[in-house]
C-alpha positions in Angstrom: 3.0 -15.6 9.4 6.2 -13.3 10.0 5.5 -9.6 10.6 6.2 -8.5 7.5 3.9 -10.7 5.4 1.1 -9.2 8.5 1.4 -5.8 7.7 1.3 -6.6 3.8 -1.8 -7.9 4.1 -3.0 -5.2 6.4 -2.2 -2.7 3.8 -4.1 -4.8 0.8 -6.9 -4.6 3.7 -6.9 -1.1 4.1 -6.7 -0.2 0.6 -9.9 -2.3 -0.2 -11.8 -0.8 2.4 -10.7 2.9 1.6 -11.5 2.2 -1.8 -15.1 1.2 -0.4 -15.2 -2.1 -2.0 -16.4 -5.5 -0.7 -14.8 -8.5 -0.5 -16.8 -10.1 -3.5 -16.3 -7.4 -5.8 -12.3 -7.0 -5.0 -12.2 -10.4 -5.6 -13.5 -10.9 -8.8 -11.3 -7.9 -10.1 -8.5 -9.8 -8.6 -9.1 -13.1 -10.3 -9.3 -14.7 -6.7 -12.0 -16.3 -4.6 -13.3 -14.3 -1.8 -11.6 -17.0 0.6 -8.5 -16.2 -1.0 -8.4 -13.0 -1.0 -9.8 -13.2 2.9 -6.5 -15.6 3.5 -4.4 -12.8 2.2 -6.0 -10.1 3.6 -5.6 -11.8 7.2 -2.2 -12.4 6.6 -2.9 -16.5 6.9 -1.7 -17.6 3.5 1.3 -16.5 1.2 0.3 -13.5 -0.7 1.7 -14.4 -4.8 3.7 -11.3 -5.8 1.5 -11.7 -8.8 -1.7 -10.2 -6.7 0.3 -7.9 -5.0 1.5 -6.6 -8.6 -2.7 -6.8 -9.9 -3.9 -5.6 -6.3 -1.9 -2.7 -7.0 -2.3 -1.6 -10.2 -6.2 -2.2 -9.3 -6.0 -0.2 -6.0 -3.5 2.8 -7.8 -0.4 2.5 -6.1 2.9 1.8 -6.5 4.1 -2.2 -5.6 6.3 -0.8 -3.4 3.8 0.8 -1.6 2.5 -2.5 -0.9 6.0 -3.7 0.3 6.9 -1.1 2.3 3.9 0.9 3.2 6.0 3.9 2.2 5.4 5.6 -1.0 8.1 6.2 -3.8 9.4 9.9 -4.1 12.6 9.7 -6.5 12.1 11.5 -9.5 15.0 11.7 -11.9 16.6 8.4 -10.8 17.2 6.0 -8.2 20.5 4.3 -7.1 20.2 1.0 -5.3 23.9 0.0 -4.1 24.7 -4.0 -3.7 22.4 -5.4 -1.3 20.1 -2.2 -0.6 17.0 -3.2 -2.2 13.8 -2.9 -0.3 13.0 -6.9 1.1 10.0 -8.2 1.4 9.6 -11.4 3.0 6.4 -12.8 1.4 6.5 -16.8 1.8 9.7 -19.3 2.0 9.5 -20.4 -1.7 10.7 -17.0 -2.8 12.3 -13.9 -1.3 12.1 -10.7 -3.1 14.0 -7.6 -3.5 12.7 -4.7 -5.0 15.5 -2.6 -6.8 13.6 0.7 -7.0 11.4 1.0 -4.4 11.9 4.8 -4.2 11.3 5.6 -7.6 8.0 7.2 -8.8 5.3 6.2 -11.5 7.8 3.2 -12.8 6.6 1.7 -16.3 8.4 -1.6 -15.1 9.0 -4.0 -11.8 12.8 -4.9 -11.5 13.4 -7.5 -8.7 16.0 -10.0 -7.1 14.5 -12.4 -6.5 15.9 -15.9 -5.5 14.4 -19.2 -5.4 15.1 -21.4 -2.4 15.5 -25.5 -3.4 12.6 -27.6 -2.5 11.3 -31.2 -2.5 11.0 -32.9 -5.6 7.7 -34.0 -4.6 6.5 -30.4 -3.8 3.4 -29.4 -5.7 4.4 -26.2 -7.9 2.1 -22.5 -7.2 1.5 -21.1 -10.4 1.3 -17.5 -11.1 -0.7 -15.1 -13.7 -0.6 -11.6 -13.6 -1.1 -9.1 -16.8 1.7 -8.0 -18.9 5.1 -9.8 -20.0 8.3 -10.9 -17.2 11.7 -10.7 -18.0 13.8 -12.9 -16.4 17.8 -13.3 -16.1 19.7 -15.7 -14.5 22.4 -15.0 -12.0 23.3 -17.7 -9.7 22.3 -21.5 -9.6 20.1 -22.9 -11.9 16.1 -22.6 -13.0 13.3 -24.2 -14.1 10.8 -21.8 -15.1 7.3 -23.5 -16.3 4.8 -21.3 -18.3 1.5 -23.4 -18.9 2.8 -26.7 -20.0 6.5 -26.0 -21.1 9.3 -26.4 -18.9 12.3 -24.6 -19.6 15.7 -24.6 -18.1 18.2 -22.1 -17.4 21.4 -21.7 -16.4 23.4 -18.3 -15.5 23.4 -16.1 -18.3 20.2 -17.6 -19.5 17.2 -14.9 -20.2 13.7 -15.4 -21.0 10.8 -13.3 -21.9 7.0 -14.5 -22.0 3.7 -13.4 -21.6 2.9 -13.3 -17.6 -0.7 -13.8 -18.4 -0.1 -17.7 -18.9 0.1 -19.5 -15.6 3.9 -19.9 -14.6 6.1 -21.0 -11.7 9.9 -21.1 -10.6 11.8 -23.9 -9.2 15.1 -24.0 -8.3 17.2 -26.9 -9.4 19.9 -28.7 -7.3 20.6 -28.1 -4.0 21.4 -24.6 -4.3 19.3 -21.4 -4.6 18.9 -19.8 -7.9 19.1 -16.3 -8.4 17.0 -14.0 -11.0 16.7 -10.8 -12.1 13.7 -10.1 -13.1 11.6 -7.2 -14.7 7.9 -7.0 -14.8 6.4 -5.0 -17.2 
């Protein structure tokens, strides 16, 4: 795994064990088995920006946090210019950009994130994670499946649903699709 994706799961890890809690317990308040959330922890499988968002909010930090190992400390506002977002390099499927890393107790998740193409025959990841996801679309175009229903979108396209059905993205084409999205 790249460096980056190491030290996330270091810090998920680190939080667990300052938080005294074993491996089984974390686990089942995760939703995950314990060798999932061993794989994650060890850096060894692609850690689902849906348990990073429920690791954190179980573990009391900010996402970001988890991203960056740094901890937010805007107050009134922060300004993300064009391209500045905090990156994290999680897995190849997606790559993620966090547009307010620096900005403290945040009621909501805004990201770039964009979807890279993939084999038709690839076998889709699904996602849960509490609360609702916003999503708006940029550049390319989306599939976005929630449980059964597939829906596609094209740029200007938004969608709103509840993030505790399992979901997945997929771009469609050749090209990458681009999404804003907001997780609240």
């Amino acid at each position: 795994m790249s460096e980056p994706v190491t030290e996330i799961a270091n810090r998920i890890r680190e939080l667990r064990e300052s938080n005294e809690m074993s491996s089984e317990w974390a686990a089942r308040a995760l939703g995950v088995t314990v060798d999932e959330l061993n794989s994650y922890e060890s850096g060894e499988d692609d850690i689902p920006v849906s348990f990073l968002y429920m690791a954190a909010k179980k573990y009391g930090v900010d996402l970001s946090t988890l991203l960056t190992g740094e901890n937010p400390h805007d107050r009134m506002f922060s300004l993300v210019r064009k391209g500045e977002g905090v990156h994290a390099e999680r897995c190849s499927a997606y790559q993620y950009q966090s547009l307010c890393a620096t900005f403290m107790h945040k009621s909501m998740e805004p990201l770039l994130v964009t979807v890279e193409p993939k084999p038709p025959n690839d076998e889709p990841h699904f996602n849960t994670h509490s609360g609702q996801e916003f999503q708006y679309l940029l550049e390319g175009q989306l599939r976005v499946t929630i449980q059964d229903q597939e829906l596609d979108l094209n740029p200007g396209d938004s969608l709103i649903f509840n993030s505790e059905y399992p979901h997945c993205l997929k771009a469609l084409g050749d090209k990458p699709a681009k999404i804003l999205v907001i997780i609240v």
